[in-house]
N, CA, C and O atoms as a CHARMM CRD file, in Angstrom:
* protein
*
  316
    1    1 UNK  N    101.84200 -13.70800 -33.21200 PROA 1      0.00000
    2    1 UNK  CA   100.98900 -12.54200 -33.18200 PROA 1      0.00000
    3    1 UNK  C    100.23000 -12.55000 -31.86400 PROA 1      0.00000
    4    1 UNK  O    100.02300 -13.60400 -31.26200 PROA 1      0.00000
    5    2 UNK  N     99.92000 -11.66700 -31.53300 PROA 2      0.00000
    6    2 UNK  CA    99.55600 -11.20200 -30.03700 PROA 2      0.00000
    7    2 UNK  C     98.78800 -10.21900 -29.97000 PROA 2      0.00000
    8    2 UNK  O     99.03200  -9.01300 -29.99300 PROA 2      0.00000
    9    3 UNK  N     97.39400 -11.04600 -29.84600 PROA 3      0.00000
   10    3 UNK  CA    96.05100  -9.64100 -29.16100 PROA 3      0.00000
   11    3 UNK  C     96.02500  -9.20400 -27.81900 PROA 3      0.00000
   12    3 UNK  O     95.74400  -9.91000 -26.85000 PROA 3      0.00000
   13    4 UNK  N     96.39300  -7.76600 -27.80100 PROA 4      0.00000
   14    4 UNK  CA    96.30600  -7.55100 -26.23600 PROA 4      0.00000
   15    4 UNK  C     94.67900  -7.37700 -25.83300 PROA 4      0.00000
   16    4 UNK  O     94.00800  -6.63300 -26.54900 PROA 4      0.00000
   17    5 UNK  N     94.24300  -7.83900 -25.05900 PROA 5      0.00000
   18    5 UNK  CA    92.87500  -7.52100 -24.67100 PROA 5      0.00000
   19    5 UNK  C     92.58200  -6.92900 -23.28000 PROA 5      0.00000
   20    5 UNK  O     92.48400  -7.63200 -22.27400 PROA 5      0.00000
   21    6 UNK  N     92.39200  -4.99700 -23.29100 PROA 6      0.00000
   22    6 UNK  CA    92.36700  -4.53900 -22.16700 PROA 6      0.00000
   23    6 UNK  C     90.68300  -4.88200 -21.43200 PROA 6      0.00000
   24    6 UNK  O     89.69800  -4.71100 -22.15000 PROA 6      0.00000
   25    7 UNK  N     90.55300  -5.25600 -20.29900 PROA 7      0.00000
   26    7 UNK  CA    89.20500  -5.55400 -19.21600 PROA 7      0.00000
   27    7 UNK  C     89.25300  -5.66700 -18.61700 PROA 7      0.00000
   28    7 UNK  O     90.40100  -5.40100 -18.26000 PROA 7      0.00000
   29    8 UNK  N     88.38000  -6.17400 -17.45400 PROA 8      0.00000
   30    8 UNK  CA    88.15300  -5.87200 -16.06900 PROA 8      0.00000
   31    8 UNK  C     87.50600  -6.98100 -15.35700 PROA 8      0.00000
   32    8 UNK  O     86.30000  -7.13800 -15.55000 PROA 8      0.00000
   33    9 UNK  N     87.76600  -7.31300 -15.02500 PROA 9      0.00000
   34    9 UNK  CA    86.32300  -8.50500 -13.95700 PROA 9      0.00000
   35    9 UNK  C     84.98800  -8.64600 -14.09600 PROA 9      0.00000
   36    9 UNK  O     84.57300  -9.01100 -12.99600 PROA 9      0.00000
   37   10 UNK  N     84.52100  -8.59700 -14.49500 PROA 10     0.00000
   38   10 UNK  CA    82.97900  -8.87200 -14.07400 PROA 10     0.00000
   39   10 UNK  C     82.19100  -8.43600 -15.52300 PROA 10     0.00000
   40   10 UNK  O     80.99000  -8.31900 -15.76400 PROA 10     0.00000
   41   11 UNK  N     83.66600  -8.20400 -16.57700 PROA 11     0.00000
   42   11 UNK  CA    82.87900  -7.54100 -17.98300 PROA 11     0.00000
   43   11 UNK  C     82.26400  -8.64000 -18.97000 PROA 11     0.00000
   44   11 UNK  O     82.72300  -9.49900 -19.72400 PROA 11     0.00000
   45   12 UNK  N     81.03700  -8.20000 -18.60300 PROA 12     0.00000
   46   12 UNK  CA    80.34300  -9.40000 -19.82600 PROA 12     0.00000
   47   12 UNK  C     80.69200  -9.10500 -21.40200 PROA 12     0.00000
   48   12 UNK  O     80.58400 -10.10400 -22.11300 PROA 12     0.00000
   49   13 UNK  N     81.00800  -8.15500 -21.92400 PROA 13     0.00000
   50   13 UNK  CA    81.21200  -7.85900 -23.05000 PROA 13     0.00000
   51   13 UNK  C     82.72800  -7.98100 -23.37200 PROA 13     0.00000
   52   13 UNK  O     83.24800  -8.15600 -24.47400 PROA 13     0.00000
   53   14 UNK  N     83.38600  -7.83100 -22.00900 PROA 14     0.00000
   54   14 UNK  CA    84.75300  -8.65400 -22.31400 PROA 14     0.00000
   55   14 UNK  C     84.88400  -9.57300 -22.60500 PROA 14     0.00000
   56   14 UNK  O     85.59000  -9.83000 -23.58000 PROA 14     0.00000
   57   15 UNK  N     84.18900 -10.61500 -21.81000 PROA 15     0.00000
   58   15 UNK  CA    84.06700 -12.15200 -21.55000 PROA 15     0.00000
   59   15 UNK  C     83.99700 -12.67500 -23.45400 PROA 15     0.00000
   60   15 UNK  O     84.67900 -13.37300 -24.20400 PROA 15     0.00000
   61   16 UNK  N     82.74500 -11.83700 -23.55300 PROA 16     0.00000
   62   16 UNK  CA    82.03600 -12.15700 -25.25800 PROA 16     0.00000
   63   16 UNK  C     83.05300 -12.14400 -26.39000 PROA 16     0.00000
   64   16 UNK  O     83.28400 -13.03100 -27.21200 PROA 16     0.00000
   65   17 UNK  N     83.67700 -10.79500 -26.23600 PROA 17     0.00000
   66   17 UNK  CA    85.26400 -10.98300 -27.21400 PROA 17     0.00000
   67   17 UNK  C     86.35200 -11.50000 -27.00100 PROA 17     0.00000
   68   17 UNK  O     87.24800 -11.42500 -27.84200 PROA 17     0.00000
   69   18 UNK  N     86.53600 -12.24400 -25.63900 PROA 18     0.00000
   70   18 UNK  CA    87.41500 -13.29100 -25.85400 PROA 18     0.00000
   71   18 UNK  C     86.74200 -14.42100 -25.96400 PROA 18     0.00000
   72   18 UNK  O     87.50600 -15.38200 -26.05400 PROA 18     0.00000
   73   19 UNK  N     85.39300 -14.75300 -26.00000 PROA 19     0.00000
   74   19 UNK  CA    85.28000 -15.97400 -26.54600 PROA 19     0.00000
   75   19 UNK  C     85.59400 -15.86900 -28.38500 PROA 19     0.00000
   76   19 UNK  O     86.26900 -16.69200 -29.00400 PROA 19     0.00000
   77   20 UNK  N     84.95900 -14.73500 -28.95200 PROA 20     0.00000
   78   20 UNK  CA    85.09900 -14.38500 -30.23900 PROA 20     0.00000
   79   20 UNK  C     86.66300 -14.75900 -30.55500 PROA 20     0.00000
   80   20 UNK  O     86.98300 -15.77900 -31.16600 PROA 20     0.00000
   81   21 UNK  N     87.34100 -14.05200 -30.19000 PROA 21     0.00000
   82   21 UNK  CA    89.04400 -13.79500 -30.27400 PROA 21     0.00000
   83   21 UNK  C     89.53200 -15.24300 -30.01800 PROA 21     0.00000
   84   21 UNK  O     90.62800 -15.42900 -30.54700 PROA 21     0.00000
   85   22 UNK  N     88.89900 -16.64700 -29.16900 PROA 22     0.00000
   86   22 UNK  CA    89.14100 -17.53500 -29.04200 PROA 22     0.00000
   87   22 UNK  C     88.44900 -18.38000 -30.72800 PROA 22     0.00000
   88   22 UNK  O     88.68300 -19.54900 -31.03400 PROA 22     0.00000
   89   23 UNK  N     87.97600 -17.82600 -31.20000 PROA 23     0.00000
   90   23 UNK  CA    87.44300 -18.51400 -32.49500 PROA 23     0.00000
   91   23 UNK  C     87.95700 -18.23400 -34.02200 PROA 23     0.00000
   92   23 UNK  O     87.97600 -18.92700 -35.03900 PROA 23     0.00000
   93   24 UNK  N     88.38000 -16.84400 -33.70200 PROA 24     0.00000
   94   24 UNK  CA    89.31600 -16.09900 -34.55100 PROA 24     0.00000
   95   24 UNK  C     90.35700 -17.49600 -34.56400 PROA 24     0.00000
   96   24 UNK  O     90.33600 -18.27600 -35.51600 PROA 24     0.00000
   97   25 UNK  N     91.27200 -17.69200 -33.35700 PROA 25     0.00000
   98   25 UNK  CA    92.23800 -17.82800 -33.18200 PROA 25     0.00000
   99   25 UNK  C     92.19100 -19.40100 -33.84700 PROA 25     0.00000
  100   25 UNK  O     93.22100 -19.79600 -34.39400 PROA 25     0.00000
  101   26 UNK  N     91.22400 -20.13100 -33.81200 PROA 26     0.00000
  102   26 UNK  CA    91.08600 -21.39200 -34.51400 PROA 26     0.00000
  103   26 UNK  C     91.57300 -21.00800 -36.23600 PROA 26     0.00000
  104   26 UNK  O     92.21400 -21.76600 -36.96400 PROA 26     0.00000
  105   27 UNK  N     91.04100 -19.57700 -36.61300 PROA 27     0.00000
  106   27 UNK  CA    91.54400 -19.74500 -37.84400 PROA 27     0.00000
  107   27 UNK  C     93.10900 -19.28100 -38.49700 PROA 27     0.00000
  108   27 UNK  O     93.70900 -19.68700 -39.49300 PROA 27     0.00000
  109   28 UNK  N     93.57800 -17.90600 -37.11500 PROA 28     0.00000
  110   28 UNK  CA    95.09100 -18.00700 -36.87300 PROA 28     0.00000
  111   28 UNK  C     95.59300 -18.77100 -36.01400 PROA 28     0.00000
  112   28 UNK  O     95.37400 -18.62200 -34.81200 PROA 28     0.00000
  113   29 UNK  N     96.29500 -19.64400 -36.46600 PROA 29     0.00000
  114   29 UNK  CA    96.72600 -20.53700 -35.16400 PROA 29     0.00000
  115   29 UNK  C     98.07900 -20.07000 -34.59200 PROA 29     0.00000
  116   29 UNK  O     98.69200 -20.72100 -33.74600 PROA 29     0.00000
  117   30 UNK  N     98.47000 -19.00100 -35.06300 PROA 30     0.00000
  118   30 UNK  CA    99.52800 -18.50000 -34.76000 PROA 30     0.00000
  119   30 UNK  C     99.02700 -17.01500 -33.44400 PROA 30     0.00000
  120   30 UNK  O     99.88300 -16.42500 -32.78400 PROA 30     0.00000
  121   31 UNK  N     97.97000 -16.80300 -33.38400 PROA 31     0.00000
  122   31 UNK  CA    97.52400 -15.71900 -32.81300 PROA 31     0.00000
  123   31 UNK  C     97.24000 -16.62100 -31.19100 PROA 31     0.00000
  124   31 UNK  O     96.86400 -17.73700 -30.83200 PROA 31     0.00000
  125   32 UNK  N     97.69600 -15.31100 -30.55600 PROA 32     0.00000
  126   32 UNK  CA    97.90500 -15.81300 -29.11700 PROA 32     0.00000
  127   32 UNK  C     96.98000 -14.45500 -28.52800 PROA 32     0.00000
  128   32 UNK  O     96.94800 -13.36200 -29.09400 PROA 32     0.00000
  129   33 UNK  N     96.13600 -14.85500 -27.07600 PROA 33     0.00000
  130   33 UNK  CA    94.84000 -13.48000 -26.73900 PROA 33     0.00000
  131   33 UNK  C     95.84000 -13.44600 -24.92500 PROA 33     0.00000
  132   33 UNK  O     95.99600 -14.29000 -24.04300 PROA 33     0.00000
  133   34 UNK  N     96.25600 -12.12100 -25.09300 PROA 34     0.00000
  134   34 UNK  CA    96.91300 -11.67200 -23.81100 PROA 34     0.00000
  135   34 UNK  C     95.70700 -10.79500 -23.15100 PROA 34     0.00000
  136   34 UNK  O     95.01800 -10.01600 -23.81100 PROA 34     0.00000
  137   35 UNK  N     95.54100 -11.04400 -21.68900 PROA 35     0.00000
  138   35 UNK  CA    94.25500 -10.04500 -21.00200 PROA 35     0.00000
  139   35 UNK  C     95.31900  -8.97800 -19.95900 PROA 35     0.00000
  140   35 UNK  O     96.44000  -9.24600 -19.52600 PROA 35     0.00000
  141   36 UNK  N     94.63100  -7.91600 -19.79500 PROA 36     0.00000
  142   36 UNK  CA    95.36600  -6.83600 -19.24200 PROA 36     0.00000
  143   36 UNK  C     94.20200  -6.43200 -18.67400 PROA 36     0.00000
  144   36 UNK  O     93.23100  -6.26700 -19.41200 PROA 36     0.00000
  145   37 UNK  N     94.07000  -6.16400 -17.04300 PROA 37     0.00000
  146   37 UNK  CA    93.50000  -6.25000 -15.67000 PROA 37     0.00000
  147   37 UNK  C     93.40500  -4.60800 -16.12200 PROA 37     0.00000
  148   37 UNK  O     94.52500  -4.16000 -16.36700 PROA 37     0.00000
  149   38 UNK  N     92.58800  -3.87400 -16.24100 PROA 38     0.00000
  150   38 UNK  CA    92.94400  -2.35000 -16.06900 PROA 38     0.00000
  151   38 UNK  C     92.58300  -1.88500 -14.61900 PROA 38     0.00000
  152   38 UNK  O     92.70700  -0.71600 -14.25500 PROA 38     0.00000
  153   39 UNK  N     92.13500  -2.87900 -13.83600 PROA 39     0.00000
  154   39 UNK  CA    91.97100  -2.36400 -12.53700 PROA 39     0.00000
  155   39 UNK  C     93.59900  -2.14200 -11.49800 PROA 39     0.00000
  156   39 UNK  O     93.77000  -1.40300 -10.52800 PROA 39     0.00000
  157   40 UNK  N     94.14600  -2.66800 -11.87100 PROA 40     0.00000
  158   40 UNK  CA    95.25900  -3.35400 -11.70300 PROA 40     0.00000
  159   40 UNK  C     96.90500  -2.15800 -12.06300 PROA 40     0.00000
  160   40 UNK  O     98.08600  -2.25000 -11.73000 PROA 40     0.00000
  161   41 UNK  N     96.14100  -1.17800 -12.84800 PROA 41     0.00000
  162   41 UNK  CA    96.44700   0.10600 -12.94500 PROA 41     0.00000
  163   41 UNK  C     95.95100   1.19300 -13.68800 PROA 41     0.00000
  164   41 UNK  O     95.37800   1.21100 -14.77700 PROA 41     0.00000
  165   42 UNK  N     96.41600   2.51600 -12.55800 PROA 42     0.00000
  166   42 UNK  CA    95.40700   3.62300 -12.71100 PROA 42     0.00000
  167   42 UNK  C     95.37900   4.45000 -13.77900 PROA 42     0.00000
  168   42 UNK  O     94.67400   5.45300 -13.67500 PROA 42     0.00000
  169   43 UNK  N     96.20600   4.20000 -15.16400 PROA 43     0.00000
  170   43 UNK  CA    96.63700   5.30100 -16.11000 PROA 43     0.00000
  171   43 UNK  C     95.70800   4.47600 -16.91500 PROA 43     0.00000
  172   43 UNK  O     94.81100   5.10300 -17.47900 PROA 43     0.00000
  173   44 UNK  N     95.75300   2.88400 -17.12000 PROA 44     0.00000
  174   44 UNK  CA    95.07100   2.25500 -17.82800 PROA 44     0.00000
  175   44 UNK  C     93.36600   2.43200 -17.74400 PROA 44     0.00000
  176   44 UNK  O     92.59300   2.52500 -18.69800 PROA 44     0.00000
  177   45 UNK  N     92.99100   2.44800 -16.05300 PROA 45     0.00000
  178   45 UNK  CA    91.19300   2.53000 -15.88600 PROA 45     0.00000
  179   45 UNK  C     91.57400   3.76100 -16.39000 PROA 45     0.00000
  180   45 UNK  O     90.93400   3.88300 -17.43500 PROA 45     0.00000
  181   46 UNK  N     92.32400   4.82600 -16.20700 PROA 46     0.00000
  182   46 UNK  CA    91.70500   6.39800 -16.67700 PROA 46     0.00000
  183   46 UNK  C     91.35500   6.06500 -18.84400 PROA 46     0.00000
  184   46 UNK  O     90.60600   6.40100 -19.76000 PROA 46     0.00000
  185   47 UNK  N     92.43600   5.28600 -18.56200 PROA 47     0.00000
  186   47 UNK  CA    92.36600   5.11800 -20.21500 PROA 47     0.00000
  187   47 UNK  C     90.91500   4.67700 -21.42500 PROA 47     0.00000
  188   47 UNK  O     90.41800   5.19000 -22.42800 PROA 47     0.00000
  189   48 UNK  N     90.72600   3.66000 -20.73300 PROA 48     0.00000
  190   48 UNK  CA    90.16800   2.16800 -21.03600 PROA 48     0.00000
  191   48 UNK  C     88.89700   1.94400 -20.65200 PROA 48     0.00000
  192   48 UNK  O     88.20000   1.07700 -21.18000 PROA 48     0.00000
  193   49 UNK  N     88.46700   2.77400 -19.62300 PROA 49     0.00000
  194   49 UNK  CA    87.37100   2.35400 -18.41600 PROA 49     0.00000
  195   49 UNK  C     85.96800   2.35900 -19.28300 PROA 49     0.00000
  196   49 UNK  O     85.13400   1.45500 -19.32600 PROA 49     0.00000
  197   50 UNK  N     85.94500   3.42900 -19.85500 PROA 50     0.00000
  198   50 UNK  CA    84.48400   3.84600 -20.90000 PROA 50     0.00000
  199   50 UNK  C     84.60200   3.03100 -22.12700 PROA 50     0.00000
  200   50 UNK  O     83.71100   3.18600 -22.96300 PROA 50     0.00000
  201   51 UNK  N     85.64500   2.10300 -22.40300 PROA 51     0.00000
  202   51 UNK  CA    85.97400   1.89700 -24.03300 PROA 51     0.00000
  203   51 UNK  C     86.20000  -0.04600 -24.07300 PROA 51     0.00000
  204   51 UNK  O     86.48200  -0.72400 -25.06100 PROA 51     0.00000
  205   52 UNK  N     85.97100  -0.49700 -22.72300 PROA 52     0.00000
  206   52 UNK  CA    86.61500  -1.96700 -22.74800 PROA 52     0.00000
  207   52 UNK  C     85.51700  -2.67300 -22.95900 PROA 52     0.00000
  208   52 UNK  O     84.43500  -2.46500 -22.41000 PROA 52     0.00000
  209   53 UNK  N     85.78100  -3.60400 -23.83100 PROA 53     0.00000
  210   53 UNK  CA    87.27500  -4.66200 -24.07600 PROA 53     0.00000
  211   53 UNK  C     87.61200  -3.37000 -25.13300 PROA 53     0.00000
  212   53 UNK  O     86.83400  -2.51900 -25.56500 PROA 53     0.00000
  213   54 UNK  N     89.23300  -3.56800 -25.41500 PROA 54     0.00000
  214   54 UNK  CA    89.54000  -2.69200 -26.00900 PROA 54     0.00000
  215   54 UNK  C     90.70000  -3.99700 -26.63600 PROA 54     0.00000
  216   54 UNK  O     91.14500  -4.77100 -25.78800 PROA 54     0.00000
  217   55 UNK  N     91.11200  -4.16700 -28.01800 PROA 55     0.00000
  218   55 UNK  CA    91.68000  -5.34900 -28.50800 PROA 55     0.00000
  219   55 UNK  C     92.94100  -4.58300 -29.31500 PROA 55     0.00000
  220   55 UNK  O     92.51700  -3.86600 -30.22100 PROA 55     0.00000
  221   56 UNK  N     94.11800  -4.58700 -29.20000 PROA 56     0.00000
  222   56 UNK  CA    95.12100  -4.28900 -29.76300 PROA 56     0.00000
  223   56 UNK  C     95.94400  -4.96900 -29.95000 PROA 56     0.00000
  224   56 UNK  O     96.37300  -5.65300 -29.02000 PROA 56     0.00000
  225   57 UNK  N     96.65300  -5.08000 -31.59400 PROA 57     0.00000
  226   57 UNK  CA    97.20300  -6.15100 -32.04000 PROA 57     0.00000
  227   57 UNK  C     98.82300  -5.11400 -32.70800 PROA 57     0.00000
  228   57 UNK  O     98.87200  -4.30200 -33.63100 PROA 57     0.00000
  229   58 UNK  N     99.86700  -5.57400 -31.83500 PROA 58     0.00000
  230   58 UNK  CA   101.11900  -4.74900 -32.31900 PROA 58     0.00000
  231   58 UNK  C    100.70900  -3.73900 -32.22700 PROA 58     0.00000
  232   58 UNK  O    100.22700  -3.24100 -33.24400 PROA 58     0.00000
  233   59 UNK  N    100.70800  -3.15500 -31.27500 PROA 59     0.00000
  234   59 UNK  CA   100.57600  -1.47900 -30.94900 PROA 59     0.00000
  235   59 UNK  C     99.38500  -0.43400 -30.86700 PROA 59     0.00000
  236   59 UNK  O     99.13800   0.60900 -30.26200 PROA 59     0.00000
  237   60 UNK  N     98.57000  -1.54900 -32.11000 PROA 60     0.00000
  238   60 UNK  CA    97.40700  -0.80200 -32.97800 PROA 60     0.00000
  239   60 UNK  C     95.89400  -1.18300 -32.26300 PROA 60     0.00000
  240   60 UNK  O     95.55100  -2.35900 -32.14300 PROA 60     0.00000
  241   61 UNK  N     94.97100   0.03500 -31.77100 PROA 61     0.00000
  242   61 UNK  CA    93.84100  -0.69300 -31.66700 PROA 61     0.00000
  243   61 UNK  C     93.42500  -0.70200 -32.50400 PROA 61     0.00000
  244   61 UNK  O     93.25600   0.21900 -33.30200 PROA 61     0.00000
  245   62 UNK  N     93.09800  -1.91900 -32.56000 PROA 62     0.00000
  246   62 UNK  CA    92.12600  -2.44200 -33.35400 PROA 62     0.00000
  247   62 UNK  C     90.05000  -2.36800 -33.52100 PROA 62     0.00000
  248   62 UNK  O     89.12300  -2.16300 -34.30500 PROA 62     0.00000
  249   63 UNK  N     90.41200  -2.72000 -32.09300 PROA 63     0.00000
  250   63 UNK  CA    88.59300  -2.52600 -31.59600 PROA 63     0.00000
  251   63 UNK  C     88.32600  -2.18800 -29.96500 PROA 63     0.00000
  252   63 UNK  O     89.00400  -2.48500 -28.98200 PROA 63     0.00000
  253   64 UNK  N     86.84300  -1.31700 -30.10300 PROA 64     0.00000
  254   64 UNK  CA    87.15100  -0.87900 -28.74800 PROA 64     0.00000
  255   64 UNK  C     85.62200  -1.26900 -28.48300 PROA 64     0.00000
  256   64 UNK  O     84.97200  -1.35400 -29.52500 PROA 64     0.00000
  257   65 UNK  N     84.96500  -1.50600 -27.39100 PROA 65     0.00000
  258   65 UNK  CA    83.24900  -1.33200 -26.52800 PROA 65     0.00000
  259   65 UNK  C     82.87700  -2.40400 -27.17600 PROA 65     0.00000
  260   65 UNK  O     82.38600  -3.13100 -26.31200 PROA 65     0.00000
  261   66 UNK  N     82.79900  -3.13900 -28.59100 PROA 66     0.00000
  262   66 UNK  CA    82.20100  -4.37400 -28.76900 PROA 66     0.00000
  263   66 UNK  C     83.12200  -4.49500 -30.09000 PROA 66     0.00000
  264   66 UNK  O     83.24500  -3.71100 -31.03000 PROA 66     0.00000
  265   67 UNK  N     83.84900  -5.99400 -29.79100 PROA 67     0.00000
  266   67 UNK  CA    84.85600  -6.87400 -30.55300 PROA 67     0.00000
  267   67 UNK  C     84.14500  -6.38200 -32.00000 PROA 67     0.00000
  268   67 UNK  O     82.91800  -6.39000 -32.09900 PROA 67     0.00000
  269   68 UNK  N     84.80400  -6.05500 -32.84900 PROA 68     0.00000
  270   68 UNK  CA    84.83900  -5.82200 -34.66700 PROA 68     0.00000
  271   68 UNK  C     85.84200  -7.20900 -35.25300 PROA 68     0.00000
  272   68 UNK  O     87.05400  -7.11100 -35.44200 PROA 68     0.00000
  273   69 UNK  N     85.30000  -8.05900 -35.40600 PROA 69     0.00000
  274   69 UNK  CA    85.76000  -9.52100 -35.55500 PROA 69     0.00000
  275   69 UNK  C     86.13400  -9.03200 -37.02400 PROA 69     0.00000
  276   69 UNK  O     87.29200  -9.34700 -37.29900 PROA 69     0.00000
  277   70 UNK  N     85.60000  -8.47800 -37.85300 PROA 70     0.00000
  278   70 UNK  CA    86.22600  -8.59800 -39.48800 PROA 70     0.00000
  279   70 UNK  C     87.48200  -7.33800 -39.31300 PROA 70     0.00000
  280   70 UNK  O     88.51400  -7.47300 -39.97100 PROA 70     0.00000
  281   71 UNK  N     87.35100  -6.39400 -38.59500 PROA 71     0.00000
  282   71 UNK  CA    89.17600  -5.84000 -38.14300 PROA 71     0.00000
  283   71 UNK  C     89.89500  -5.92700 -37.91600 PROA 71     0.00000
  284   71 UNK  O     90.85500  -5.24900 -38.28100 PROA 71     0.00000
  285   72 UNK  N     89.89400  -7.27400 -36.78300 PROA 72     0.00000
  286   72 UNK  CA    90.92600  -8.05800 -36.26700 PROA 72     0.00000
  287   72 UNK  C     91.12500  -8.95600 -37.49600 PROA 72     0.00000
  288   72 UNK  O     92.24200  -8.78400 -37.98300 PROA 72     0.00000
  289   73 UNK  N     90.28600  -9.97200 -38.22200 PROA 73     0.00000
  290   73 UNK  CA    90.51600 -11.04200 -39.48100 PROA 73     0.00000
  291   73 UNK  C     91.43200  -9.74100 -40.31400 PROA 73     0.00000
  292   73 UNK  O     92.54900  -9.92000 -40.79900 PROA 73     0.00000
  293   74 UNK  N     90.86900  -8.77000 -40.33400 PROA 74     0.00000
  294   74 UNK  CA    91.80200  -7.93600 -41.65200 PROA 74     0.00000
  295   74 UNK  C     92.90200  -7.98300 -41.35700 PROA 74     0.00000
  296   74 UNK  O     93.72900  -8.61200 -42.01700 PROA 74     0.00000
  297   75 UNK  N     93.24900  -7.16000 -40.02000 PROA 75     0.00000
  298   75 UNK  CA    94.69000  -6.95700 -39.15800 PROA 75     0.00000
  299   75 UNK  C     95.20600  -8.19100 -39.41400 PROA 75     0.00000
  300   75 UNK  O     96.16200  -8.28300 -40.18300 PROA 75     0.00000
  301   76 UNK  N     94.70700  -9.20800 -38.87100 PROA 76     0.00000
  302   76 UNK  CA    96.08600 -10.46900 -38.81700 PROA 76     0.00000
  303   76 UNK  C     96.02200 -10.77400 -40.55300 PROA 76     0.00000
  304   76 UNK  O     97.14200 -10.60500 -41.03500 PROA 76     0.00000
  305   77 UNK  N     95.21700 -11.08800 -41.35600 PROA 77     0.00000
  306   77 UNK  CA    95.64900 -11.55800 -42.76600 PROA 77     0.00000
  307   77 UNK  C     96.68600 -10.33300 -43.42400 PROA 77     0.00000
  308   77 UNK  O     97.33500 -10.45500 -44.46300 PROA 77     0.00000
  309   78 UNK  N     96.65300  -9.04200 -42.46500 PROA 78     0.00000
  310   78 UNK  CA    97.84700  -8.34700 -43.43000 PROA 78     0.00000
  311   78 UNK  C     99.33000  -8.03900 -42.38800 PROA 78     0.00000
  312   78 UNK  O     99.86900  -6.93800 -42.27500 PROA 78     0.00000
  313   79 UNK  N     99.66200  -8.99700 -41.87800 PROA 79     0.00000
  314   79 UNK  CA   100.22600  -8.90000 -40.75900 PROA 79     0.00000
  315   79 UNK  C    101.44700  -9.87900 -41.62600 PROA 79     0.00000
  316   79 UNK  O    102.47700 -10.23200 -41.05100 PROA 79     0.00000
């Protein structure tokens, strides 16, 4: 299983949900946290820019502006 996590450099509130998403992951040990640069491309900042960290798991967001830790626990226990 695979959280995509869209952010940017210098995002403190990014930083915060991948530490979260790193604690999650102690309890899936099967869950792996992928980061995606949205600076890095321009369809993504048009996307993402007002809404990051933005956490999507298989296709689906999940959570967007501040990590929802019991959405993601839901998502992966019905996964």
């Amino acid at each position: 299983m695979v959280a995509t996590v869209y952010t940017r450099p210098g995002c403190r509130v990014c930083e915060e949900a991948l530490s979260e998403l790193a604690l999650i992951g102690t309890e899936f040990p099967d869950l792996r946290v992928a980061t995606v640069d949205i600076d890095q491309d321009d369809e993504l900042l048009k996307r993402y820019l007002e809404r990051i960290p933005v956490v999507v798991i298989d296709g689906d967001e999940i959570s967007d502006l501040v990590l929802d830790a019991d959405a993601v626990r839901a998502r992966l226990l019905n996964s």
